[in-house]
N, C-alpha and C positions, 0 to 999 in steps of 0.2 A: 738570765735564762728564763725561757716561760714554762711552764709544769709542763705543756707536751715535750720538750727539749729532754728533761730530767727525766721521763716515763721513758723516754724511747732507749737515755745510757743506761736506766735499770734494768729492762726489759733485756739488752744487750750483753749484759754483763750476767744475769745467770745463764742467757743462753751460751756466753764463754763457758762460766763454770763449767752448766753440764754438759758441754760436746769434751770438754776437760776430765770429767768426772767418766764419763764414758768410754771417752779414752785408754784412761788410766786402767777401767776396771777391764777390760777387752785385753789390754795388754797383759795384767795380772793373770788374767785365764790362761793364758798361754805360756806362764812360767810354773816351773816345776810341778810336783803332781802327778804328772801322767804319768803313767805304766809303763815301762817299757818291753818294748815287742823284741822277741827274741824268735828264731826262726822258726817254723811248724813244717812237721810234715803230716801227710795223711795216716791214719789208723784206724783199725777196723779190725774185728776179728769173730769169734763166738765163744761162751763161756760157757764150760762144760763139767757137770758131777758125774759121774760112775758112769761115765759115757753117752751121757742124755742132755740135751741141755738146757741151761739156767731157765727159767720163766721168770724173768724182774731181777730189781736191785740196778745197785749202781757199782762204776768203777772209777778209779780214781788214779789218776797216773800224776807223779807228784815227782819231780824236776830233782832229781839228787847233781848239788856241785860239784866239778871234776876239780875243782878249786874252791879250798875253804875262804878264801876272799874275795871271789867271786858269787852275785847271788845266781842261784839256779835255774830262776823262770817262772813263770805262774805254772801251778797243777791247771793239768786238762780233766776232763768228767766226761763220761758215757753211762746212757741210762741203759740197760740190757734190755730189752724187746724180749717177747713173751715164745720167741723161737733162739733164746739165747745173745743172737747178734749186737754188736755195738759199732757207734761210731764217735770219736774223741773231738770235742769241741773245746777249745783254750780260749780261743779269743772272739772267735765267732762259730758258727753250727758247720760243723765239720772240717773244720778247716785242720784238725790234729794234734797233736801232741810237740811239744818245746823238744827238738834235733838234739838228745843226750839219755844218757840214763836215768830210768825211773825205776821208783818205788812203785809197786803195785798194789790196790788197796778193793776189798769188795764190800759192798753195805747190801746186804741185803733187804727186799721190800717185805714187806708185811701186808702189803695189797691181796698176794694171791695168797697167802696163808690159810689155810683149812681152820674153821672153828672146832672148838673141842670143849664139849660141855662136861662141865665136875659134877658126876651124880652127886658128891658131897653138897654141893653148894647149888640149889635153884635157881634156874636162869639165870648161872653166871657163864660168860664163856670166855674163855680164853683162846688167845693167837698162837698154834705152834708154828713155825715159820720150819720149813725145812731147808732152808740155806744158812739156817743159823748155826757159827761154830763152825763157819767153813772161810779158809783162804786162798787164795793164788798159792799154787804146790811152786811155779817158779815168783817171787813176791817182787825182784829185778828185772827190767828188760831194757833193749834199746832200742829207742828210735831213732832211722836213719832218713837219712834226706832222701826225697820219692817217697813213696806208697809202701808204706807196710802192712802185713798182715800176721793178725798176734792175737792168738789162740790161745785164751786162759783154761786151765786146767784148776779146779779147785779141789778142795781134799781136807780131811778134819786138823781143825788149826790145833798144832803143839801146843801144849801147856808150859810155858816157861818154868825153868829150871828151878826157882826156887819157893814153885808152888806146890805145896804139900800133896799127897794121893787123893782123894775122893775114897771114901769107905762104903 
């Protein structure tokens, strides 16, 4: 054989490898791993205190199993608009909430919070947040296949039962 004969099977042979290597890794991509998608429906509502509603925060709708060996779904997230409103994105922007019962969860922001300065302390200021200490009054709901519309009522979150009084 003449050295161009021997360049052309080396040259040949990694271009095997890697259309191989390539292969293989393409293939890999497309085993296990992915998420899987569980049905959505639409959700939407507005989140309301003492009858006004919310300015910010978030909500959180979190997939309770109707079967302990079954999983339950990804949580969906809505950010509340500054007129209360939201809308549930799980898998993509609006597309809603996983078709069962959820937990309902509120995070309030600290964006609109009011500054409040400590005579005691010079130019410190601190964040009172007025959504803070506050929950979904119902913290369950469901969502049904089609369009729902789920109207949070929040209200000052209980103090679990085996925390002492505040003096």
């Amino acid at each position: 054989m003449n050295d161009v004969g021997i360049g052309m099977s080396i040259r040949s042979q990694f271009r095997c490898w890697g259309l191989l290597g390539l292969v293989s890794l393409v293939s890999l991509a497309g085993c296990g791993g992915a998420d899987e998608s569980f049905s959505t429906a639409k959700v939407s509502g507005k989140v309301m205190l003492d009858g006004k509603p919310v300015e910010g925060g978030d909500l959180i709708f979190a997939p309770i199993a109707a079967d302990k060996d079954k999983k339950p779904g990804k949580s969906g997230v809505a950010s509340v608009g500054m007129d209360g409103t939201y809308v549930v994105s799980t898998y993509a922007k609006g597309d809603g909430a996983v078709v069962g019962k959820h937990k309902v969860t509120f995070n309030p922001s600290t964006a609109g919070a009011p500054p409040v300065v400590d005579p005691s302390a010079a130019h410190v200021e601190a964040r009172v947040n007025p959504y803070a200490g506050v929950e979904p009054k119902q913290s369950e709901v469901t969502v049904v296949k089609g369009t729902n519309t789920i109207d949070i009522e929040l209200v000052k979150a209980t103090a679990p039962a085996n925390t002492p009084p505040a003096n």
